[in-house]
LUMVO-785646 format. One record per residue: residue number from 1; z, x, y of N, C-alpha, C in turn. Coordinates in nm, 2 decimals. Atoms other than C-alpha are relative to their C-alpha. Layout:
! residues N
[site NUM [Z X Y] [Z X Y] [Z X Y]] ...
! end
This chain:
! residues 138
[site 1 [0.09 0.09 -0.06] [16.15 20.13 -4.61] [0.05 -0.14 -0.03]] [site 2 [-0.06 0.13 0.04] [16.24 19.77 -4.54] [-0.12 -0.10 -0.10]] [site 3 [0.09 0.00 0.07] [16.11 19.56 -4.78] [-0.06 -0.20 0.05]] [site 4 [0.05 0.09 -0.04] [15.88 19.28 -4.64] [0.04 -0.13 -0.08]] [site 5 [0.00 0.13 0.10] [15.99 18.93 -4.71] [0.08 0.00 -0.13]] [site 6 [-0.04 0.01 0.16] [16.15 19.00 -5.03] [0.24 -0.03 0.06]] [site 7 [-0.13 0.04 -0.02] [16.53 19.01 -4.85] [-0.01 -0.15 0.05]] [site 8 [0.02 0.15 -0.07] [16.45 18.69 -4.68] [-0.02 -0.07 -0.11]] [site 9 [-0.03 0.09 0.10] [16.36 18.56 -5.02] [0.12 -0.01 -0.10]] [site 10 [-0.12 0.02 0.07] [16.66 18.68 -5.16] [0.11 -0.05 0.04]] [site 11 [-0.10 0.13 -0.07] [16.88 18.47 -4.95] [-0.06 -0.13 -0.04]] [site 12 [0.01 0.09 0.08] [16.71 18.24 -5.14] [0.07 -0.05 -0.15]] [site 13 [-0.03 -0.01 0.17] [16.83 18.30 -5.46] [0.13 0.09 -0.06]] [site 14 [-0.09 -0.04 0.04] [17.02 18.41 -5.71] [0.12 -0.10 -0.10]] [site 15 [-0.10 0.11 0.11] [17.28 18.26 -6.00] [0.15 0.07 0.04]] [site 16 [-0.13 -0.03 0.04] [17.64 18.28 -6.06] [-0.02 0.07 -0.13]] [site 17 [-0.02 -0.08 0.12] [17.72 18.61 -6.31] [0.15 -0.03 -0.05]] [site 18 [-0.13 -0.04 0.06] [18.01 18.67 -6.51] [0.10 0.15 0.08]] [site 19 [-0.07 -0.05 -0.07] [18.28 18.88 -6.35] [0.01 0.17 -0.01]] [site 20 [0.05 -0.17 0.04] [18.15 19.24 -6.47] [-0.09 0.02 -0.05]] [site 21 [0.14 -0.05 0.03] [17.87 19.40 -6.49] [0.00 0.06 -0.10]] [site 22 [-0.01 -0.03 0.12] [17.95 19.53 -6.86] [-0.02 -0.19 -0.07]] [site 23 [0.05 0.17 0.08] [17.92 19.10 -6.95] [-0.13 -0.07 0.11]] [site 24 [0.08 0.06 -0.06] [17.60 19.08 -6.72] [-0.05 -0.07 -0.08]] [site 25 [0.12 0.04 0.12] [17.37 19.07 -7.02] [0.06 -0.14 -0.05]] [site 26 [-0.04 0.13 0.08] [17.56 18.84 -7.22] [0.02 -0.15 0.13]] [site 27 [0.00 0.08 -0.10] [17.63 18.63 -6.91] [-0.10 -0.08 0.11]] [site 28 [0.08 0.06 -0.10] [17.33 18.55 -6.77] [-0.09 -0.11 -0.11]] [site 29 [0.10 0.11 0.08] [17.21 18.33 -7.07] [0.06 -0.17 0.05]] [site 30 [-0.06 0.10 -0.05] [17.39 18.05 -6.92] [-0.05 -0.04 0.13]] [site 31 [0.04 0.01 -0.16] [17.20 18.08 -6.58] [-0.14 0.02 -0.05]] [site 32 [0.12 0.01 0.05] [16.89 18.11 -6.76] [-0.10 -0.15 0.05]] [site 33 [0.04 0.11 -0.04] [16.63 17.87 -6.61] [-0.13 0.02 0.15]] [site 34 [0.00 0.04 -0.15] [16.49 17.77 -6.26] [0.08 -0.09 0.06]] [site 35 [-0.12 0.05 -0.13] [16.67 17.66 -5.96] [-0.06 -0.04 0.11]] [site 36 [0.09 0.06 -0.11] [16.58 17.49 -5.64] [0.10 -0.06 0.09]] [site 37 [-0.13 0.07 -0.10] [16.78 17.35 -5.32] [-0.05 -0.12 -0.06]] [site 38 [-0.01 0.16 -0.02] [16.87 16.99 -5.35] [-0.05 -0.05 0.11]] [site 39 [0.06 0.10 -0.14] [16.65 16.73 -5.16] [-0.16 0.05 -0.06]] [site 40 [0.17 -0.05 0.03] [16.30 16.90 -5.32] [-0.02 -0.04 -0.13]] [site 41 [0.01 0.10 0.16] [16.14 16.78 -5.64] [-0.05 0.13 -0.08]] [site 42 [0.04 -0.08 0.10] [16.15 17.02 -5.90] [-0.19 0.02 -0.09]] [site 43 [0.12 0.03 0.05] [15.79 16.92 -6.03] [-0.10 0.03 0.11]] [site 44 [0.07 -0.04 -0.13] [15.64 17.03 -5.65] [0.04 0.16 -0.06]] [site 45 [0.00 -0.11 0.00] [15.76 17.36 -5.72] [-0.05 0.09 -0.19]] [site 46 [0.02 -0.07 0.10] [15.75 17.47 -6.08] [-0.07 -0.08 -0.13]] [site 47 [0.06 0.05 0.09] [15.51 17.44 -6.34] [0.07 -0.04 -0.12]] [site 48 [-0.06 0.02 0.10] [15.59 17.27 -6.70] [-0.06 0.05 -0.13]] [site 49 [0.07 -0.03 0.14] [15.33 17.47 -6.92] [0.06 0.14 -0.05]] [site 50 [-0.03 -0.06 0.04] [15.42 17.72 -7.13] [0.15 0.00 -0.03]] [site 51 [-0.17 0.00 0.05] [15.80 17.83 -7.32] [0.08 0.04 0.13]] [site 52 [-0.14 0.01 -0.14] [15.95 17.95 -6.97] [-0.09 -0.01 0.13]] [site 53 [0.05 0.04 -0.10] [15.98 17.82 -6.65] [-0.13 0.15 0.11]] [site 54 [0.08 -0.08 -0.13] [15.68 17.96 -6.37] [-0.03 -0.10 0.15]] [site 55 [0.06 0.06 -0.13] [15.59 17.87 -6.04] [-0.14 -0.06 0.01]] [site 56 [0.18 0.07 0.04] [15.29 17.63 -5.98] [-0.07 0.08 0.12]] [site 57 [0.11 -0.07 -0.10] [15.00 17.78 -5.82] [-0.08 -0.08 0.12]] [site 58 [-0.05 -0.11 -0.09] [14.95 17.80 -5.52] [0.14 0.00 -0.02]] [site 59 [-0.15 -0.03 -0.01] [15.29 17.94 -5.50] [0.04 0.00 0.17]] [site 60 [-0.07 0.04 -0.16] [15.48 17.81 -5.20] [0.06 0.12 0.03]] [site 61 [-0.09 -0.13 -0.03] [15.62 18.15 -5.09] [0.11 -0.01 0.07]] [site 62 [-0.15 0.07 -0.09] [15.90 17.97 -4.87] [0.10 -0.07 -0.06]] [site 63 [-0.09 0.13 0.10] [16.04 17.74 -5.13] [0.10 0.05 0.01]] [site 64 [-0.11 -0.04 0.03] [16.39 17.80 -5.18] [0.03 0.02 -0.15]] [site 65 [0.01 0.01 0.13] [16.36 17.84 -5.51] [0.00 0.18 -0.10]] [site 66 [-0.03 -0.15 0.04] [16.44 18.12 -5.78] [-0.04 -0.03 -0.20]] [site 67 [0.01 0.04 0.21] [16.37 18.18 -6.23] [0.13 0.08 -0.01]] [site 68 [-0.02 -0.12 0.10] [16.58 18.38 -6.44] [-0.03 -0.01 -0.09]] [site 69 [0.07 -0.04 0.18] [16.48 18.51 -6.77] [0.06 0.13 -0.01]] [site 70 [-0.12 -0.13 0.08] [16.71 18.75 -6.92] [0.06 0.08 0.12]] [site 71 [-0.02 -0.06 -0.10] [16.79 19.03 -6.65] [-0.06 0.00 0.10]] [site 72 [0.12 0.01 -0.09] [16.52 18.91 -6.44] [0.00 -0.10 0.12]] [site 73 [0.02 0.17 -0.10] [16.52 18.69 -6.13] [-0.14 -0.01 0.05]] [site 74 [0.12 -0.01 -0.06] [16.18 18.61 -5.97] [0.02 -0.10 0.14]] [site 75 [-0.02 0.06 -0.11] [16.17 18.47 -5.64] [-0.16 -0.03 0.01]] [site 76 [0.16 -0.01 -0.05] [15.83 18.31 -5.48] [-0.06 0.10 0.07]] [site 77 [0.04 -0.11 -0.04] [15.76 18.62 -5.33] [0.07 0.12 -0.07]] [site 78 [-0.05 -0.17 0.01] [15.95 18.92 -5.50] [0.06 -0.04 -0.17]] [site 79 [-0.07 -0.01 0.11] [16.07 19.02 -5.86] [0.11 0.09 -0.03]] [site 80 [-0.12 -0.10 -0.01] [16.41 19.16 -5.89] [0.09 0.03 -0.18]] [site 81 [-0.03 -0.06 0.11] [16.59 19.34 -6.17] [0.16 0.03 0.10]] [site 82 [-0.16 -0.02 -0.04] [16.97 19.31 -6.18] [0.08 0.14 -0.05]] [site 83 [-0.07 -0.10 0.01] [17.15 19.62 -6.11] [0.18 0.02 -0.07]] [site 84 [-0.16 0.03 0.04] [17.54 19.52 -6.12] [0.02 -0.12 0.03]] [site 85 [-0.02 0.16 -0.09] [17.68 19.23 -6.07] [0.22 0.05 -0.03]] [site 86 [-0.14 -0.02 -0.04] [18.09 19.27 -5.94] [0.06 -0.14 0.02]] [site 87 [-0.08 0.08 -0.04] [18.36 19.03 -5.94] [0.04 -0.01 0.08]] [site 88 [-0.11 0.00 -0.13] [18.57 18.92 -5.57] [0.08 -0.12 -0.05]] [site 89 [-0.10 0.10 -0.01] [18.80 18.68 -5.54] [-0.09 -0.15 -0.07]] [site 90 [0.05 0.12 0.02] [18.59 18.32 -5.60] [-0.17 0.08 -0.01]] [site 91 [0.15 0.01 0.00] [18.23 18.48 -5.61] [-0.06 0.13 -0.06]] [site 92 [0.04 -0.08 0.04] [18.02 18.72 -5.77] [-0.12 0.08 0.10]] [site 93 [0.07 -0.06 -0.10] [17.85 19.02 -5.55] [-0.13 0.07 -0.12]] [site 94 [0.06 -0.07 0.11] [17.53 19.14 -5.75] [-0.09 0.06 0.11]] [site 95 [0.09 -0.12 -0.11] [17.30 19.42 -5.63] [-0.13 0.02 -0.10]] [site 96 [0.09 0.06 0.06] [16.96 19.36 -5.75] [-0.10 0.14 0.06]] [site 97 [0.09 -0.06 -0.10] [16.62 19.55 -5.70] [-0.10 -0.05 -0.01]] [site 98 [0.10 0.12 -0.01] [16.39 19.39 -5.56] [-0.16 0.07 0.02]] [site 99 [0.15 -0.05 -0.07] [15.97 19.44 -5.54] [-0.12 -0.09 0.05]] [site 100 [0.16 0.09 -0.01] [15.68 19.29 -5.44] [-0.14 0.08 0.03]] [site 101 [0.17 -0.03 -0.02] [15.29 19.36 -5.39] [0.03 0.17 0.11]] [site 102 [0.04 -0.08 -0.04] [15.40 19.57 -5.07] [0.14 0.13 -0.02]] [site 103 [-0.14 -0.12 0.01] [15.79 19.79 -5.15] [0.10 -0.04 -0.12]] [site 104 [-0.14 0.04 0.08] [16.08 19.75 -5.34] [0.14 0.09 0.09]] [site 105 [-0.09 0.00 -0.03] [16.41 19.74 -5.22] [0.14 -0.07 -0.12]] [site 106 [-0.14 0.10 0.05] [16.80 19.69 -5.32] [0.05 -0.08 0.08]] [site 107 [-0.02 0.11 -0.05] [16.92 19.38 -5.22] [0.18 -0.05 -0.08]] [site 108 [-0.12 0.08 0.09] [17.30 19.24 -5.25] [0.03 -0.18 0.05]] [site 109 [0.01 0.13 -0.02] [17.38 18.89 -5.28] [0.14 -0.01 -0.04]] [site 110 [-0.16 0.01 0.02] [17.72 18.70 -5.31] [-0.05 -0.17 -0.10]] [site 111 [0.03 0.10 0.08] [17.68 18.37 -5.59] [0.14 -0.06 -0.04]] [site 112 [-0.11 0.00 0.06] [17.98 18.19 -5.72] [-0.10 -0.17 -0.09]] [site 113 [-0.01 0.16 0.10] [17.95 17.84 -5.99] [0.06 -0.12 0.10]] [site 114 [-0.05 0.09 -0.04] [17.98 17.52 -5.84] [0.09 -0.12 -0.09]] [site 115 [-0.06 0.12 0.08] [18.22 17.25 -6.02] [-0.13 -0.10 -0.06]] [site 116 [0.06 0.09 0.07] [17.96 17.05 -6.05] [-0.15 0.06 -0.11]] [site 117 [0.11 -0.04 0.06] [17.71 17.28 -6.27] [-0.10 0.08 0.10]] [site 118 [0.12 -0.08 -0.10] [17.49 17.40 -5.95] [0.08 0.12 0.04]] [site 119 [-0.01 -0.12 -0.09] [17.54 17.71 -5.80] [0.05 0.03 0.19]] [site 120 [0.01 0.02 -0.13] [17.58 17.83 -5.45] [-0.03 0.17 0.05]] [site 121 [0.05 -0.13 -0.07] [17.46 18.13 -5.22] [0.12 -0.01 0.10]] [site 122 [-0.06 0.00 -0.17] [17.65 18.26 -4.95] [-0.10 0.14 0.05]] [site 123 [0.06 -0.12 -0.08] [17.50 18.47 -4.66] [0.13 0.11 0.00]] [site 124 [-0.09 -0.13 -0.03] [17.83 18.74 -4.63] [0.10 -0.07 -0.05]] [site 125 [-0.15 0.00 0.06] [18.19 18.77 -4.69] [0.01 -0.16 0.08]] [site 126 [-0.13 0.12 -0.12] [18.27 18.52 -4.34] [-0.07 -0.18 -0.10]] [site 127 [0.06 0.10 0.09] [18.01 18.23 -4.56] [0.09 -0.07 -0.07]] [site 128 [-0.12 0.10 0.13] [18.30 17.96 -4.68] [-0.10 -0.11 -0.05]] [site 129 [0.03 0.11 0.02] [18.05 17.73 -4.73] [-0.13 -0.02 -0.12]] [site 130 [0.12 -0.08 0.14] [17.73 17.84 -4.94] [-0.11 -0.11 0.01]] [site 131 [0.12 0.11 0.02] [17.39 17.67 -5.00] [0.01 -0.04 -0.18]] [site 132 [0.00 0.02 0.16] [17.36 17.51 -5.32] [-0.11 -0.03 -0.05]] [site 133 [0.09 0.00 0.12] [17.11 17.51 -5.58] [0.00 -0.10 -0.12]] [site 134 [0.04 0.09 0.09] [17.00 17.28 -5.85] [-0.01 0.05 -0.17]] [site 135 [0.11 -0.04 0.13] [16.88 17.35 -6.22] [-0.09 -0.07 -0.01]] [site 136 [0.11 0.12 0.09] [16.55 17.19 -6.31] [-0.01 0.02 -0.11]] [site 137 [0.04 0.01 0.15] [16.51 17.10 -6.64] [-0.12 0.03 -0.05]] [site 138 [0.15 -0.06 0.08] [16.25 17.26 -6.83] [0.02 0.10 -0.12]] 
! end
């Protein structure tokens, strides 16, 4: 079953991993956080109470926006649990699974590190160009 909304949010999201999925764990404390495209105000999307980042309520379900917390990513619509995550040439391909309210699905994504600290998404392999992502502080 396709899984409503949750792949469409996962083209949202997603970090740069470490280059094998045997240093997921240890690799994802570095990507630890929330994330958000540039040009939006981190303080419109996520709340500042509590020890980790959440989303403010109402939850914008379109934001471009993503958490992680240990093996966990949460998107505004879907919560996914990281399966593998694989090295290629410049980017890392991770295969996640993803659920929400109505299915769960697996979902792959392609992430690589930007020089400047942000991240980037690509849609597929042909993708040279990527969306990039932010950290908000919190």
């Amino acid at each position: 079953m396709r899984l409503l909304g949750v792949s469409g949010a996962m083209i949202l999201a997603l970090a740069a991993f470490p280059p094998s999925a045997i240093a997921a764990e240890t690799g994802l404390s570095s990507y630890q956080g929330a994330w958000l495209e540039p040009g939006l105000s981190c303080d419109d999307i996520y709340a500042s109470t509590g020890k980790s980042p959440s989303f403010k309520k109402p939850i914008d379900i379109f934001a471009p926006a993503f958490i992680i917390s240990g093996k966990t990513l949460r998107t505004p619509m879907a919560s996914c649990r990281v399966r593998s995550v694989k090295s290629t040439d410049d980017r890392q391909v991770i295969t996640l699974n993803c659920a929400n309210s109505v299915a769960a699905n697996d979902v792959t994504v392609q992430m690589a590190a930007a020089p400047d600290g942000s991240l980037k998404r690509f849609f597929d392999d042909q993708d040279k160009i990527g969306r990039p992502y932010k950290r908000c502080a919190r």
